[in-house]
C-alpha positions as CSV (number, residue, x, y, z in Angstrom):
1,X,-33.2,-1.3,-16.7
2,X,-32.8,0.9,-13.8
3,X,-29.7,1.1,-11.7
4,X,-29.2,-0.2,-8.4
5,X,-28.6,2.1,-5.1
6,X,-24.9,0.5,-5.2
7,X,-24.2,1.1,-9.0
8,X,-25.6,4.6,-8.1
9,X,-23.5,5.1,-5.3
10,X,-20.2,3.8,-7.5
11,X,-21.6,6.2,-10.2
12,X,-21.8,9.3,-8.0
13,X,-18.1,8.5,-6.3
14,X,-16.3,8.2,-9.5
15,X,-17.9,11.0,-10.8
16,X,-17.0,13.2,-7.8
17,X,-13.8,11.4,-7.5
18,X,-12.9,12.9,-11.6
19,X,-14.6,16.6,-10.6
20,X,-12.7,17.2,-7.7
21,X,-10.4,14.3,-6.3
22,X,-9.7,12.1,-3.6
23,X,-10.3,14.8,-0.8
24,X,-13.8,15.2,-2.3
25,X,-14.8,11.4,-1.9
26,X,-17.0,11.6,1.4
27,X,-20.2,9.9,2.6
28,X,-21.6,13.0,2.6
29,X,-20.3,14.3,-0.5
30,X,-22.0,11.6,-2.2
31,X,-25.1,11.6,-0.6
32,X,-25.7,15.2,-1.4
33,X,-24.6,14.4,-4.9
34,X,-27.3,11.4,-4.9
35,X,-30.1,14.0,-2.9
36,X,-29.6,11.9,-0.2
37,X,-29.3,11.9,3.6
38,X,-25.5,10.4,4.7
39,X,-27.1,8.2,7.2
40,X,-29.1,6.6,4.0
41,X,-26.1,5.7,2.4
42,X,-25.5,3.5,5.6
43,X,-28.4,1.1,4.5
44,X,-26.1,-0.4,1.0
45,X,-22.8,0.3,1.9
46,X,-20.6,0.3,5.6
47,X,-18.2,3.0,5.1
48,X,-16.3,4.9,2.5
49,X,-13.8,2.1,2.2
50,X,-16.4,0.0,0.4
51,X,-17.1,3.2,-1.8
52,X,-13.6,3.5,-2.6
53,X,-13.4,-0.4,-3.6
54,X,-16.5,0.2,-6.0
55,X,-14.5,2.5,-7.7
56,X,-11.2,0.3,-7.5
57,X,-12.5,-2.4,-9.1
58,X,-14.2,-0.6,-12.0
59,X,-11.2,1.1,-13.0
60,X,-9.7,-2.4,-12.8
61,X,-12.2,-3.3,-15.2
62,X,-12.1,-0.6,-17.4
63,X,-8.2,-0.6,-17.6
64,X,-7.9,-4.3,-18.6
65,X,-10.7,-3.9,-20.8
66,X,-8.7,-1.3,-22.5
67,X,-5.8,-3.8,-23.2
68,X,-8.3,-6.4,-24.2
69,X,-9.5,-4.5,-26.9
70,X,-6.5,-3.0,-28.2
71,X,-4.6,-7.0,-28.1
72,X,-8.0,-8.4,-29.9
73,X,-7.1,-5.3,-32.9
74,X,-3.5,-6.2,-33.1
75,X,-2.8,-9.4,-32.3
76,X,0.2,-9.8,-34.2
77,X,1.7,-7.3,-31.8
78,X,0.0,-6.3,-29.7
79,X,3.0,-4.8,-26.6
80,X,2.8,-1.3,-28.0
81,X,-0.9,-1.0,-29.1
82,X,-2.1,-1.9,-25.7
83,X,0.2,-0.3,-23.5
84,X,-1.4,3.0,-25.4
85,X,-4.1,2.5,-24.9
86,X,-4.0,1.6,-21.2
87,X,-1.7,5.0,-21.3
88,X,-4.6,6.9,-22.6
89,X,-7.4,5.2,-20.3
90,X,-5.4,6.6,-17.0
91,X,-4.7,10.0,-18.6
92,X,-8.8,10.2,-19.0
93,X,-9.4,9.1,-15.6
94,X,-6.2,10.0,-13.2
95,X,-7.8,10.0,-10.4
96,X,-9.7,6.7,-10.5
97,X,-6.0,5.3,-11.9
98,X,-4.6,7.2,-8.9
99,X,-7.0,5.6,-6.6
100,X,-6.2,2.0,-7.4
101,X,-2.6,2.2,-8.1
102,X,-1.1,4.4,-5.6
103,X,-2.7,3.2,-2.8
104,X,-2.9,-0.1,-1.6
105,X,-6.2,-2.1,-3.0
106,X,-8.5,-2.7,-0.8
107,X,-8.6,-6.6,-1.5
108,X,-10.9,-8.0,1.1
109,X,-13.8,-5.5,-0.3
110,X,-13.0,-6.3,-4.1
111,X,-15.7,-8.7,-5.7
112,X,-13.9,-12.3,-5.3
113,X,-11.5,-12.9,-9.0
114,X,-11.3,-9.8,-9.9
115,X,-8.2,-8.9,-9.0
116,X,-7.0,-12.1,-11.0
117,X,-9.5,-11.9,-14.2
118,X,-8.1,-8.2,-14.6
119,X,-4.5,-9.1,-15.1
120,X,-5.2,-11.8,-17.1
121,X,-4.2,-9.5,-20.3
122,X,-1.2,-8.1,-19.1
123,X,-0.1,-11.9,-18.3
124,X,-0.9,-12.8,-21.6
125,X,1.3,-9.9,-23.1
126,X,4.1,-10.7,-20.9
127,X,3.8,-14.8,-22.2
128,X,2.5,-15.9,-19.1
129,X,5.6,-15.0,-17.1
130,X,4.8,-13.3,-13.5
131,X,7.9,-11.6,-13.2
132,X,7.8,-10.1,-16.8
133,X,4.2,-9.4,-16.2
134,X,5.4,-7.4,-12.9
135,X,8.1,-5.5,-14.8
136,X,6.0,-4.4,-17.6
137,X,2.8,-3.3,-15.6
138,X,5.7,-1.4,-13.1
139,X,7.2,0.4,-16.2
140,X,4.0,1.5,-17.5
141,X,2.9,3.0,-14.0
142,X,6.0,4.9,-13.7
143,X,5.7,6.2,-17.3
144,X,1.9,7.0,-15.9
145,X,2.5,8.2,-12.9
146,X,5.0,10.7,-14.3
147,X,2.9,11.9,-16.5
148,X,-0.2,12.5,-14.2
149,X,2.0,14.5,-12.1
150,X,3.5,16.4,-14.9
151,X,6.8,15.4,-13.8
152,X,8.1,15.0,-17.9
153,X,9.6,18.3,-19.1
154,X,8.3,20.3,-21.8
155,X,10.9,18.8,-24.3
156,X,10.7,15.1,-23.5
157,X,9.3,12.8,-25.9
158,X,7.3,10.8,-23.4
159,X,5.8,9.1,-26.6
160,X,9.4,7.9,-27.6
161,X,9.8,6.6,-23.9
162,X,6.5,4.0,-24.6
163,X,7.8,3.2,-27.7
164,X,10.9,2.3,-26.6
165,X,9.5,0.8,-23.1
166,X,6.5,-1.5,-25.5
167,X,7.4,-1.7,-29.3
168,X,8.7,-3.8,-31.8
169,X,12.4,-4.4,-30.4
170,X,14.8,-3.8,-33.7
C-alpha cells in the first residue's frame, strides 16, 4: 500500500525533527527532504503548525502504545514495567517527546479523541483517579525531562529514582 502525501509529510518531519531538531522543522526543510517545491506542500497541509501536530499526535500514539504493551506483559504490576518503558520510548525519540510535552499541544489540529484514547493507559495505572493519573505522568516527565537534558550527574542512579518513583512499594 502506498503512503499518503500527509503520512509522507509526518514521515519526513519526524525524521528531520530526530536528525536535527526543532529549529530544523520548516516548510521548506521538508519539502526539500520530500523533492519537493514548499509551495506544494501548501496543497495537504496549511502551515507548519499542522506539521507539528502530525508529529504530536504520533508520538502520543507511540508513547501510550509503549505503556500498553508493557501493562498487557505484566499485568500483575504493571507501575514499574510501563513507566520503563515509556522512559525508554522518549530517550529514543527526545525530540518528538520534547515536541509534545514541553510545548503546549496543539489541540484544535489533533485528530478528535486522541488526546483522550492516549491517556487511557496511564488512567488505568493510576486506578482511574485524574489527580493520581496527573501526578504520575508529571513525575515521569520530570524524571524525562532531566534526563534529556542531561541535568542527572554522573553518579546518580537515575534507575533507582524510577524505581523508587513506579515499583512495588515495600
Amino acid at each position: 500500500m502506498s503512503k499518503t502525501r500527509i503520512q509522507e509529510i509526518s514521515d519526513a518531519a519526524w525524521e528531520l525533527l530526530a536528525e536535527e531538531g526543532v529549529e530544523a522543522l520548516t516548510m521548506r526543510a521538508i519539502a526539500a527532504r520530500l523533492e519537493v517545491s514548499a509551495p506544494s506542500l501548501y496543497k495537504h497541509v496549511t502551515n507548519r503548525d499542522e506539521i507539528v501536530a502530525l508529529v504530536q499526535a504520533r508520538a502520543l500514539i507511540e508513547g501510550a502504545d509503549a505503556l500498553r504493551r508493557a501493562m498487557k506483559r505484566h499485568p500483575a504490576a504493571p507501575h514499574l514495567p510501563a513507566a520503563l518503558a515509556y522512559r525508554r520510548w522518549a530517550i529514543r525519540n527526545p525530540a518528538q517527546y520534547r515536541i509534545t510535552n514541553d510545548q503546549p499541544l496543539l489541540r484544535d489540529l489533533l485528530p478528535e479523541g486522541l488526546e483522550d484514547e492516549c491517556a487511557v493507559p496511564v488512567m488505568e495505572l493510576a486506578g482511574w483517579d485524574p489527580d493520581r493519573s496527573r501526578v504520575q505522568w508529571a513525575t515521569a516527565h520530570g524524571l524525562i525531562s532531566l534526563e534529556i537534558a542531561g541535568r542527572f550527574p554522573s553518579y546518580a542512579d537515575v534507575d533507582a529514582a524510577w524505581t523508587m518513583a513506579f515499583g512495588p512499594k515495600s
